[in-house]
C-alpha positions as CSV (number, residue, x, y, z in Angstrom):
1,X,145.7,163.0,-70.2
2,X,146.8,159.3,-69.6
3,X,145.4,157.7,-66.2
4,X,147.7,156.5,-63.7
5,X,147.5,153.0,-62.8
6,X,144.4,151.3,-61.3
7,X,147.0,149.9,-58.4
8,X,148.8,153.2,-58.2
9,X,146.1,155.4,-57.5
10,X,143.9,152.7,-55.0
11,X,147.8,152.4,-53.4
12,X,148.1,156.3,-52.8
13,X,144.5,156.4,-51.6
14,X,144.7,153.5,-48.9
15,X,148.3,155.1,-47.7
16,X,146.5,158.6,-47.6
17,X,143.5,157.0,-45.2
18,X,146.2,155.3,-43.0
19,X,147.6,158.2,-42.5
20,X,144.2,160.0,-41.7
21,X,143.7,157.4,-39.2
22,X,146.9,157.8,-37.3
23,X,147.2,161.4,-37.3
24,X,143.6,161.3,-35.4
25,X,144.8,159.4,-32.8
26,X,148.1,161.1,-32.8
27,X,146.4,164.4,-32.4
28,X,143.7,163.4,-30.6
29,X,144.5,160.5,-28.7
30,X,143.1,156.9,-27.9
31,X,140.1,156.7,-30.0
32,X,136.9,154.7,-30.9
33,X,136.5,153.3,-34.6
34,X,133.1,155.3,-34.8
35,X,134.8,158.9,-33.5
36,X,137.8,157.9,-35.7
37,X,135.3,157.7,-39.1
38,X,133.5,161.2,-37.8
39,X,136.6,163.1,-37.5
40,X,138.4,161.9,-40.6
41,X,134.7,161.9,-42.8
42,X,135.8,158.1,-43.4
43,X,133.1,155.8,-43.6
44,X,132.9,153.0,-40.9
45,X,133.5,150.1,-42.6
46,X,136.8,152.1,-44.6
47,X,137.5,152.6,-40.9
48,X,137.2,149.1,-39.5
49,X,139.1,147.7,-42.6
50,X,142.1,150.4,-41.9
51,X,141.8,149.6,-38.3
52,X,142.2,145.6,-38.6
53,X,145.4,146.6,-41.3
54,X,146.9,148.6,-38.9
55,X,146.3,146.3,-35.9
56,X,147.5,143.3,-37.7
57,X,150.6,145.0,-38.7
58,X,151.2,145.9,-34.4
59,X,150.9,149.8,-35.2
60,X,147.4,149.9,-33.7
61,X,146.3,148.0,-30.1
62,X,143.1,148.4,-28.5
63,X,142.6,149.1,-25.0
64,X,140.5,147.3,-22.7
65,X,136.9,148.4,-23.2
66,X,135.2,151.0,-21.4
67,X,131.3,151.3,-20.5
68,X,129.6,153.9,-23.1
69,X,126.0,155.1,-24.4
70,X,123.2,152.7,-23.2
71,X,125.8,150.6,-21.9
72,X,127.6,149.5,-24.7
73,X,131.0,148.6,-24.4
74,X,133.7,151.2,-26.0
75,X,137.0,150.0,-27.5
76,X,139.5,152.4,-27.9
77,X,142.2,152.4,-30.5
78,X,145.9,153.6,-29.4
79,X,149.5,154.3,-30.8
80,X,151.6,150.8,-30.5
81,X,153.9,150.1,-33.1
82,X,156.1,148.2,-31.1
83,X,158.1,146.8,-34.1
84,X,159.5,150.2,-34.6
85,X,162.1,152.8,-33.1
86,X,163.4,156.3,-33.5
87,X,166.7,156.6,-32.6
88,X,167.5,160.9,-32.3
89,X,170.8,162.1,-31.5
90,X,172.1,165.7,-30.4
91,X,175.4,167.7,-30.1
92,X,175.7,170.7,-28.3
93,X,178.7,172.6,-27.0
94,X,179.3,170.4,-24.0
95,X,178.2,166.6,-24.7
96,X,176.6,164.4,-27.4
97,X,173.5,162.9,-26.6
98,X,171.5,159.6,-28.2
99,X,167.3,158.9,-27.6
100,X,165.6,156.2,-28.3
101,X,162.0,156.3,-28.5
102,X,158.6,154.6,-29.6
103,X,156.5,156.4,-32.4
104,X,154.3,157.6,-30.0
105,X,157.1,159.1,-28.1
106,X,157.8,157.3,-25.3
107,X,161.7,157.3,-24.1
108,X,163.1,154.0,-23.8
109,X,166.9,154.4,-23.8
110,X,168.9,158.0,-23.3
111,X,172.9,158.1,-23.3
112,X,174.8,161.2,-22.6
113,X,178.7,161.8,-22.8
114,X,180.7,164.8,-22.4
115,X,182.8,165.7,-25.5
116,X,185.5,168.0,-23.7
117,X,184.7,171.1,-26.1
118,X,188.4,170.2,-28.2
119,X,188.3,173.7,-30.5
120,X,188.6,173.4,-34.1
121,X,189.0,169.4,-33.4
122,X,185.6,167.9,-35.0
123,X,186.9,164.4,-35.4
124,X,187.2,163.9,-31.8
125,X,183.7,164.8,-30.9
126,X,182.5,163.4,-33.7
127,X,183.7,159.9,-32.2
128,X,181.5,160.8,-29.3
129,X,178.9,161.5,-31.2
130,X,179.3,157.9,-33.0
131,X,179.4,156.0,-29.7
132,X,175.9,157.5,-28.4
133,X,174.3,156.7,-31.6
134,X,176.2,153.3,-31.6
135,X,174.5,152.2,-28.4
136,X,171.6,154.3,-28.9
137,X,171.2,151.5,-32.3
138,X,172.3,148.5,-30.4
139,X,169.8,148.9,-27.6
140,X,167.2,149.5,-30.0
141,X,168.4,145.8,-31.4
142,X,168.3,144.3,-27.9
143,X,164.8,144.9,-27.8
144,X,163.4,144.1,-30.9
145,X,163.2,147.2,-32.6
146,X,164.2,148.3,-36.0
147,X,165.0,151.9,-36.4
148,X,163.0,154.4,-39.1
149,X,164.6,157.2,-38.3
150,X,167.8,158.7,-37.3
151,X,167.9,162.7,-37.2
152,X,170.9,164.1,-36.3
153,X,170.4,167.5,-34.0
154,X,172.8,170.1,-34.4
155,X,173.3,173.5,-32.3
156,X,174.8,175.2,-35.6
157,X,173.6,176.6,-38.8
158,X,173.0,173.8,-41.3
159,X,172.6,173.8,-45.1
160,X,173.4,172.3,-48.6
161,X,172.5,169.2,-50.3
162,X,173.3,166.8,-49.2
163,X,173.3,168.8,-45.8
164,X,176.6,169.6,-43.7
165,X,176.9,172.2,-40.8
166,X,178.0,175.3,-42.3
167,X,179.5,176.9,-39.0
168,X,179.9,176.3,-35.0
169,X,181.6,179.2,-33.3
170,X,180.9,177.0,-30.0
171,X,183.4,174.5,-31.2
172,X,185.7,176.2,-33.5
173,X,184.0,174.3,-36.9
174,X,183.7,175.5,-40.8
175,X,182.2,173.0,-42.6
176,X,181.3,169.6,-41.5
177,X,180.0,166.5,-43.0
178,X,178.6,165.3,-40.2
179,X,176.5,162.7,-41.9
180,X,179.1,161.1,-43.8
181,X,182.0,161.3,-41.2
182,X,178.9,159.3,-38.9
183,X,178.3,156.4,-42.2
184,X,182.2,156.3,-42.3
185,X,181.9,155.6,-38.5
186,X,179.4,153.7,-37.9
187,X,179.1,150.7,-41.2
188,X,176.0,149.2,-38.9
189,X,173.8,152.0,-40.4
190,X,173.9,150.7,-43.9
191,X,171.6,152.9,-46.3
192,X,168.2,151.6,-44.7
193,X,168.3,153.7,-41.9
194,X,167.3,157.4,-43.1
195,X,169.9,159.7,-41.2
196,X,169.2,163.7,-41.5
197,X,171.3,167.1,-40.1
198,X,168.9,169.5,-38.7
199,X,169.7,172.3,-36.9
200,X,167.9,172.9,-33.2
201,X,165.9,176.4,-33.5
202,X,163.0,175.0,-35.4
203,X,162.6,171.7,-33.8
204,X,163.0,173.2,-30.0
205,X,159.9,175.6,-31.9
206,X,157.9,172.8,-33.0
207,X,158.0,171.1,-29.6
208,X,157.0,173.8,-27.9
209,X,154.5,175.0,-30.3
210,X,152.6,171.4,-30.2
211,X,152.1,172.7,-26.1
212,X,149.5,175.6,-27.6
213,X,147.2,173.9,-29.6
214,X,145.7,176.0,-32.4
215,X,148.7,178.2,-32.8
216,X,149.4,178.6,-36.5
217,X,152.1,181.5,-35.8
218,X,154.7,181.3,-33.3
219,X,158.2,183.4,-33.0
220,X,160.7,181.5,-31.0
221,X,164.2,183.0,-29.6
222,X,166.2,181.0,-27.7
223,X,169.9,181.4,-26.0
224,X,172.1,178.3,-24.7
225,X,174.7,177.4,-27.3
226,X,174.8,181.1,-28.6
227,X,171.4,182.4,-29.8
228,X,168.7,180.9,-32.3
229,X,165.2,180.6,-33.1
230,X,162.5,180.3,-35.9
231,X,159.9,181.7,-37.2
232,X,157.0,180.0,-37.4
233,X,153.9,180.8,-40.0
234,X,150.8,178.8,-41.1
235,X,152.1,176.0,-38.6
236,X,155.3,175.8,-40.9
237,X,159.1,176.9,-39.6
238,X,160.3,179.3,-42.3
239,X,163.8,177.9,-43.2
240,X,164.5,179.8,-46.6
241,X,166.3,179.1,-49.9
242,X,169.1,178.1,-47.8
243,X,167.6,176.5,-44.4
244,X,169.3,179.3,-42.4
245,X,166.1,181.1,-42.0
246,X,166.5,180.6,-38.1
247,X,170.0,182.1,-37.6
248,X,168.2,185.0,-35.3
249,X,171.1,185.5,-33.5
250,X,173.2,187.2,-36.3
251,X,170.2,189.8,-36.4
252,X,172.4,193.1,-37.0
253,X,170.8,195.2,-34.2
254,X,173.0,197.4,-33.0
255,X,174.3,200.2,-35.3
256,X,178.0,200.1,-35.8
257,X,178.5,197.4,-33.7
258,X,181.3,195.4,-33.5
259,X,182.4,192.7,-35.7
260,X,180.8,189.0,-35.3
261,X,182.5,186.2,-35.8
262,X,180.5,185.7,-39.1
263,X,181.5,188.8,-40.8
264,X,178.4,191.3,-40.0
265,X,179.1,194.3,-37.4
266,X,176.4,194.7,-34.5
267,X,174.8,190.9,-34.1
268,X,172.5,190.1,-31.5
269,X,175.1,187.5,-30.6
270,X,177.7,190.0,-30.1
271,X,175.7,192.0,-27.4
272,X,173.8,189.2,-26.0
273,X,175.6,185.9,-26.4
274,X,176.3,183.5,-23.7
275,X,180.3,184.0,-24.3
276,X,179.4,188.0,-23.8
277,X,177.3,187.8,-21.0
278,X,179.8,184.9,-18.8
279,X,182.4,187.3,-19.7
280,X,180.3,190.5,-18.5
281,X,179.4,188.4,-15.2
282,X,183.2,187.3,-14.4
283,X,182.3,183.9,-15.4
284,X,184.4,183.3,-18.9
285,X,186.6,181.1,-17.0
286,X,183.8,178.7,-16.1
287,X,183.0,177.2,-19.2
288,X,186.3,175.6,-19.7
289,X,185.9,174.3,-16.1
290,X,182.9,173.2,-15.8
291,X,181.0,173.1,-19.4
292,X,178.7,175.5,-20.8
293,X,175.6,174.3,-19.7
294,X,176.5,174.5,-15.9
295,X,178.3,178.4,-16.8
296,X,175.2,179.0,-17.9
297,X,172.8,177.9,-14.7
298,X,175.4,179.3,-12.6
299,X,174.7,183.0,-14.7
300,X,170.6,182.4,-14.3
301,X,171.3,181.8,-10.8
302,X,173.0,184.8,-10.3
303,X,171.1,186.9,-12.5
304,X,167.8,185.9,-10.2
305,X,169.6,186.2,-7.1
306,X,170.9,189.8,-7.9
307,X,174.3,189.5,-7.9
308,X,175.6,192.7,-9.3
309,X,177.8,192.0,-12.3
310,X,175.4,189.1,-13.5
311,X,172.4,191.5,-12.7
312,X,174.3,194.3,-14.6
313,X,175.0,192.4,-17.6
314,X,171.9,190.9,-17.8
315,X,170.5,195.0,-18.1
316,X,172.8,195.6,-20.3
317,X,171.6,193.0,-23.0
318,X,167.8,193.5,-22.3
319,X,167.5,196.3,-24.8
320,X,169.2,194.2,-27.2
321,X,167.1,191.7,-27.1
322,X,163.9,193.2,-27.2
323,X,164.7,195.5,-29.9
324,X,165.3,192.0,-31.5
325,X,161.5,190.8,-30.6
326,X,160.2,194.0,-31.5
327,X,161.6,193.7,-35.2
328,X,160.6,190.2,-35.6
329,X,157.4,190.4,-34.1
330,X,156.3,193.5,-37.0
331,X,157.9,191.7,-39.7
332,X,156.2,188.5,-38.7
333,X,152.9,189.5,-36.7
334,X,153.1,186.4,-34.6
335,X,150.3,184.9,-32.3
336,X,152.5,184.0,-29.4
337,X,156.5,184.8,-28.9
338,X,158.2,181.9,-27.2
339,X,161.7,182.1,-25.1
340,X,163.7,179.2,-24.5
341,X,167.1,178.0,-23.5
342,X,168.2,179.8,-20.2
343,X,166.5,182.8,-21.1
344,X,163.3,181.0,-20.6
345,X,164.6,181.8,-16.7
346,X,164.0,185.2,-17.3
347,X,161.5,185.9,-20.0
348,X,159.5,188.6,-17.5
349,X,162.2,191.0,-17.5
350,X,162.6,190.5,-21.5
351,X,158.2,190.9,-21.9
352,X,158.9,193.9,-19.7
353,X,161.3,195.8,-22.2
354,X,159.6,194.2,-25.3
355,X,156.5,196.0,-24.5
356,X,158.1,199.2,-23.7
357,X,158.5,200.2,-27.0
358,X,155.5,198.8,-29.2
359,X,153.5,200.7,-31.4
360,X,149.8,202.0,-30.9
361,X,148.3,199.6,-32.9
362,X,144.0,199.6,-31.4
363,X,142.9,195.8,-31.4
364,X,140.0,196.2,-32.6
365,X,141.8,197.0,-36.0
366,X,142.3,193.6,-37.8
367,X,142.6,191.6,-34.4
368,X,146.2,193.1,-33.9
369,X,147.5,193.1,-30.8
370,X,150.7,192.7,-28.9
371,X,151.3,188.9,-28.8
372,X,151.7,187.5,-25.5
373,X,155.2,186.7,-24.8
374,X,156.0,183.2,-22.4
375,X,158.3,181.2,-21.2
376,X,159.4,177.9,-22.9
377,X,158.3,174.6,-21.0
378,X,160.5,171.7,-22.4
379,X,164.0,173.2,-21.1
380,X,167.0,171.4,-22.4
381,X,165.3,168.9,-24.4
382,X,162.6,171.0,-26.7
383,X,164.7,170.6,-29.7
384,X,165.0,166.2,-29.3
385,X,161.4,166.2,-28.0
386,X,160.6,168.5,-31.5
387,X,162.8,166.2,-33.5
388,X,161.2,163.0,-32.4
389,X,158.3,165.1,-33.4
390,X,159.3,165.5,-36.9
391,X,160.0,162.1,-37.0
392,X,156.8,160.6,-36.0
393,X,155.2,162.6,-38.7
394,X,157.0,161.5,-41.3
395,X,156.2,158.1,-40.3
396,X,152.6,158.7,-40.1
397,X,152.5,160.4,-43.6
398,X,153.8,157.4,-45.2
399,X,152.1,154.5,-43.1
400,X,154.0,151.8,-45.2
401,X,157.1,152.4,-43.4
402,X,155.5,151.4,-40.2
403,X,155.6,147.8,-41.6
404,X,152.2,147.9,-43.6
């Protein structure tokens, strides 16, 4: 078997040992050169040499040095990287929103405008969507940053290759080329900047699965722009052939149900959807008003407070719901289940039907038990917070990017 190149392979090892380096301090935080060669089994002068490369390239700083053992002065390495930007946008039912952060996370700029919901109209908000990202890019100019990565958040199914969003029922779309109406938009990008479509379930789960360290399985159900999720096994989202492995909302529960929008009879969607429950709670009218998002708070708020046809409808889709979790949760045997969107408001009452109907499963046999089922913690912004995420990662896995 011919050998690859001498320059090759040292090339693939030194980026593999940058990337060992980084993801210890990503995952573990500021960090000394000697607990940096420890964790990673690096020795310290491999370390030291990383170190000063990734230093000198401003993706590395040191902090200011800290008393340790015996006295001796401790100087910690941290996430810098200056130099660089991620730029993550986001389009939801009601507005189109731009981020700009630093690798390690931090938010630097945020722009959010209101798209007016136009039905069946995609090249009206996909102008808004091309402004927030236009001055999501120029302020990442202004200060000095050049952008890595530019993932493109979408609260619809997404598939294909190149990727387009397949459906959104929120705004009346088939298929959208999302990515190449935003190129034809915006000429700035040019081909350096790596643009992606990704849709929201698995990203929100990522984000909130980095919150439970040590959780390789995680089922995640969410409600805001209709309902999603993922599944999460081995610390990976299952996406399938397609990348529509999240679409938990079109879950046919309900036997001879009526007819979803997407062809099936009995979704969850159908008997739990935001549109079903605003219209249960007299509150249909609302959304054209005032946006989704605020229809929405307004329905949690009433659903908390009792009010009897939001409290009523809200009973109505418990069963619905849980019957979904209780499927999912013996097809997947997940560690933790995780609500989020607006149902996050109310996961107690959903744990409290979920566990109603579980099966007698002893502990002790195998470790199985009914997985704990929590709240969300990120709110509106698991699924940017995930993508930036997803992002970083990438980065990190191929440290030449970073300017190396």
């Amino acid at each position: 078997m011919p050998r690859l190149p001498r320059s090759l392979v040292s090339g693939d090892v030194r980026r593999h040992n940058l990337s060992l380096v980084l993801e210890h301090i990503v995952g573990s935080g500021p960090s000394a050169r000697s607990e940096i060669a420890e964790a990673t089994g690096l020795t310290r002068g491999a370390v030291t040499a990383l170190v000063a490369a990734l230093t000198g390239a401003g993706v590395l700083r040191e902090q200011a040095p800290e008393p340790g053992a015996a006295g001796r002065p401790v100087t910690r390495l941290e996430l810098d990287a200056a130099a660089v930007a991620i730029v993550v946008a986001q389009l939801d039912a009601d507005a189109a929103t731009a981020l700009v952060t630093s690798v390690a996370g931090e938010e630097l700029f945020r722009i959010v405008e209101q798209h007016g919901r136009p039905m069946g109209d995609p090249e009206r908000v996909l102008d808004v969507l091309a402004l927030v990202v236009a001055e999501a890019l120029e302020h990442a100019r202004a200060v000095g940053r050049r952008v890595t990565e530019l993932p493109i958040v979408m609260f619809a199914p997404v598939g294909g290759e190149p990727p387009v969003v397949l459906a959104d029922t929120d705004l009346g779309w088939g298929v959208v080329d999302v990515l190449g109406e935003l190129r034809a938009r915006l000429p700035q990008l040019g081909a350096e900047v790596p643009m992606s479509l990704v849709s929201d379930g698995w990203l929100a789960a990522l984000a909130e699965r980095a919150l439970v360290p040590g959780t390789d399985a995680l089922l995640y159900l969410k409600s805001n722009s209709g309902i999603g999720g993922a599944i999460v096994s081995n610390g990976l989202a299952l996406e399938g052939a397609h990348g529509v492995g999240g679409s938990l909302g079109h879950l046919p529960v309900v036997p001879d149900g009526v007819l979803c929008e997407c062809g099936q009879h009995g979704c969850l969607v159908t008997v739990a959807g935001p549109d079903r429950l605003l219209a249960l709670a007299g509150l249909g009218d609302l959304v054209a008003e005032r946006g989704l998002s605020a229809a929405l708070d307004e329905l949690s708020a009433r659903i908390t407070a009792g009010e009897p046809l939001a409290a009523g409808a809200w009973r109505e889709a418990l069963p619905w719901i849980a019957r979904t979790l209780q499927i999912l949760s013996l097809a997947t045997d997940p560690e933790l289940i995780v609500i989020g969107g607006f149902w996050a408001s109310h996961a107690a009452s959903i744990e409290v039907v979920y566990r109603a109907n579980r099966p007698n499963i002893p502990a002790s046999v195998g470790g199985m038990a009914i997985p704990p089922l929590v709240a969300g913690r990120l709110g509106d912004d698991a699924a940017l917070l995930g993508a930036v995420r997803a992002a970083r990662d990438r980065l990190i896995a191929d440290p030449e990017r970073l300017g190396l």
